[in-house]
C-alpha positions in Angstrom: 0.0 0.0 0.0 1.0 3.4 -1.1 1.1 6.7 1.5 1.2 10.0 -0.1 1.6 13.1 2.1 0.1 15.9 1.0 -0.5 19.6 2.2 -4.4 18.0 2.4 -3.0 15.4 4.8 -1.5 18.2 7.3 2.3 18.3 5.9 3.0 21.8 4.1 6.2 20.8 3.0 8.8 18.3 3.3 12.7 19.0 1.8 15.9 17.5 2.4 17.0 20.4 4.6 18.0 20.2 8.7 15.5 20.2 10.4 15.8 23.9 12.0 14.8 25.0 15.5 11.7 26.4 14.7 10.1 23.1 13.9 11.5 21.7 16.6 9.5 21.3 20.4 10.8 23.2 23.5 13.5 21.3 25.1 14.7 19.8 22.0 18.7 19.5 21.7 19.3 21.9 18.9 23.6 20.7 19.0 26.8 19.5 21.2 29.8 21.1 21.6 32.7 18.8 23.1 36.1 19.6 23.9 38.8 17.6 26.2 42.0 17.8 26.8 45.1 16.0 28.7 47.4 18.5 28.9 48.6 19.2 32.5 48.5 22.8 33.0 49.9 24.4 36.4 47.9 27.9 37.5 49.5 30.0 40.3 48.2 33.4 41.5 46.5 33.3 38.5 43.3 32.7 37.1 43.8 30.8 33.4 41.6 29.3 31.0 41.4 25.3 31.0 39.4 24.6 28.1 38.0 26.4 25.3 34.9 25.5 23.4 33.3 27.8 20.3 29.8 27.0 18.7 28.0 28.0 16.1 24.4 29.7 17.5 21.7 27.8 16.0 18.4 29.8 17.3 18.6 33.1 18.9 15.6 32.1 21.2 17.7 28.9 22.9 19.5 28.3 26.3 22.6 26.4 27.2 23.5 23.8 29.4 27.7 23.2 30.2 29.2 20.4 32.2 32.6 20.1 33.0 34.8 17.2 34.8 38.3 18.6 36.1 41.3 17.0 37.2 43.4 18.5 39.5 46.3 17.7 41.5 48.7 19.4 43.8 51.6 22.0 42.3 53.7 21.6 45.6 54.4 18.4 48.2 54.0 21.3 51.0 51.7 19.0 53.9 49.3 22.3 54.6 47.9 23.5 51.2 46.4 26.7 52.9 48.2 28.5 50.1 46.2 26.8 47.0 42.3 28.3 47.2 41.3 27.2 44.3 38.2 28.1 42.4 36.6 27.0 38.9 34.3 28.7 37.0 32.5 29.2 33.7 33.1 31.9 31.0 31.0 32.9 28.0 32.4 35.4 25.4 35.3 36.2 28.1 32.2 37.2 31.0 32.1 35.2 33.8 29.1 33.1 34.4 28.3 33.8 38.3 27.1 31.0 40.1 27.4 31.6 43.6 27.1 34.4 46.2 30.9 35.1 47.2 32.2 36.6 43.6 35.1 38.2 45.7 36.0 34.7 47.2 36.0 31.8 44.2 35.3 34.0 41.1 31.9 33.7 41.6 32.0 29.6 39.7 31.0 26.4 41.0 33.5 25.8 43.0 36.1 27.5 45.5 37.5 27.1 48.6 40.3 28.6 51.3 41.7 25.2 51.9 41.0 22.0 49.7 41.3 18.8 51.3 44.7 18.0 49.5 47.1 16.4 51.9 51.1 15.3 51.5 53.3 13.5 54.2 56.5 13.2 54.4 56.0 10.1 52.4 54.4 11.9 49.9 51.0 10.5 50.7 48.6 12.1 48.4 51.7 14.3 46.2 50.7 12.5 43.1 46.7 12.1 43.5 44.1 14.2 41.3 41.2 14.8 42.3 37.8 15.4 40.3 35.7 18.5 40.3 32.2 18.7 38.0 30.5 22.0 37.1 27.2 22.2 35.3 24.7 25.6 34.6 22.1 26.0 32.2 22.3 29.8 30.8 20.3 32.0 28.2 22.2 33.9 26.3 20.3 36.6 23.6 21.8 36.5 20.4 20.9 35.5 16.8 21.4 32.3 14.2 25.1 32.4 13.1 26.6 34.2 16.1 29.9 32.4 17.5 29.8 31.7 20.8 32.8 31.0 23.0 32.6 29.1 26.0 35.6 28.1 28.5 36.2 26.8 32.3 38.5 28.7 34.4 41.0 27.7 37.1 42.3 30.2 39.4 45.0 29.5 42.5 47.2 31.1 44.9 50.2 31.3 45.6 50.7 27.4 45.8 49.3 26.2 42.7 47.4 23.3 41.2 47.9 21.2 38.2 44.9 20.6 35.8 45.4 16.8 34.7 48.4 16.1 36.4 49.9 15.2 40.1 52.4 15.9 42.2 55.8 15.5 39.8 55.1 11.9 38.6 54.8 11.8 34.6 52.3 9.1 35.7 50.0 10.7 37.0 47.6 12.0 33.9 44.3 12.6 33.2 41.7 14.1 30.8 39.7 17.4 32.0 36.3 17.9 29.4 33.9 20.7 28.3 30.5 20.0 26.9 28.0 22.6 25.9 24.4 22.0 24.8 22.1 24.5 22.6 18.4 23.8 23.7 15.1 24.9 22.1 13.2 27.0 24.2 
């Protein structure tokens, strides 16, 4: 048996184009961007971008939802890192996204503290572990089809350091940090 679709049948038109955002429901994932990267970066007194992620707008009436995993491990085998405070956050087009209260304390991102839970002994107990910090926000964003967006995660440290995707001064301790954005229909 034979279907023909017709404008009668309800269908105006049917091409071989993308299907574009308008004719898409609300919630709908218009693209996703993914970056990651193993390169072990060390930030002190500082605040650096980690990874870097541009996408092409696809509607001008859309949000965007990031997630990040970073790995990062001590810069120095000092036992007390009091000296570290490190704090991660989210830029778009070079503007911080702020996610918390405290801007003056961790950049405003999703994370940041005076003291991190990194620890060293003599023995080097804990020198060469990384350890994993997420970050996710959904953001709207005006703008029009076409536009280039640029998204990026920060790292920012004091006077002691970190390493993103590396540990202590082993070459074998590696990882891989990564940046995905999402463009949704609204």
């Amino acid at each position: 048996m034979t279907t023909t679709i017709t404008g009668a049948t309800g269908v105006n038109q049917i091409t071989d184009d993308a299907i574009t955002a308008a004719k898409l429901p609300a919630g709908s994932v218009l693209q996703v961007g993914y970056v990651d990267s193993a390169t072990i970066t060390t930030v002190t007194n500082t605040t650096t971008d980690i990874l870097t992620l541009s996408i092409t707008r696809k509607h001008a009436n859309s949000f965007f939802i990031l997630k990040t995993q970073l790995f990062v491990g001590m810069a120095t085998a000092n036992s007390s890192q009091d000296g570290v405070d490190p704090s991660f956050g989210f830029q778009i087009n070079n503007t911080r996204i702020l996610q918390t209260v405290d801007s003056s304390h961790n950049d405003g991102g999703f994370y940041g503290t005076d003291v991190p839970a990194w620890h060293s002994s003599s023995t080097h107990n804990g020198w060469y572990e990384m350890y994993r910090y997420g970050g996710f926000c959904k953001t709207s964003l005006s703008g029009s089809v076409g536009d280039t967006v640029e998204f990026s995660v920060t790292a920012n440290a004091g006077s002691l350091g970190l390493k993103i995707n590396g540990g202590g001064s082993s070459s074998g301790s590696k990882a891989c940090s990564m940046l995905e954005v999402m463009e949704v229909a609204q």
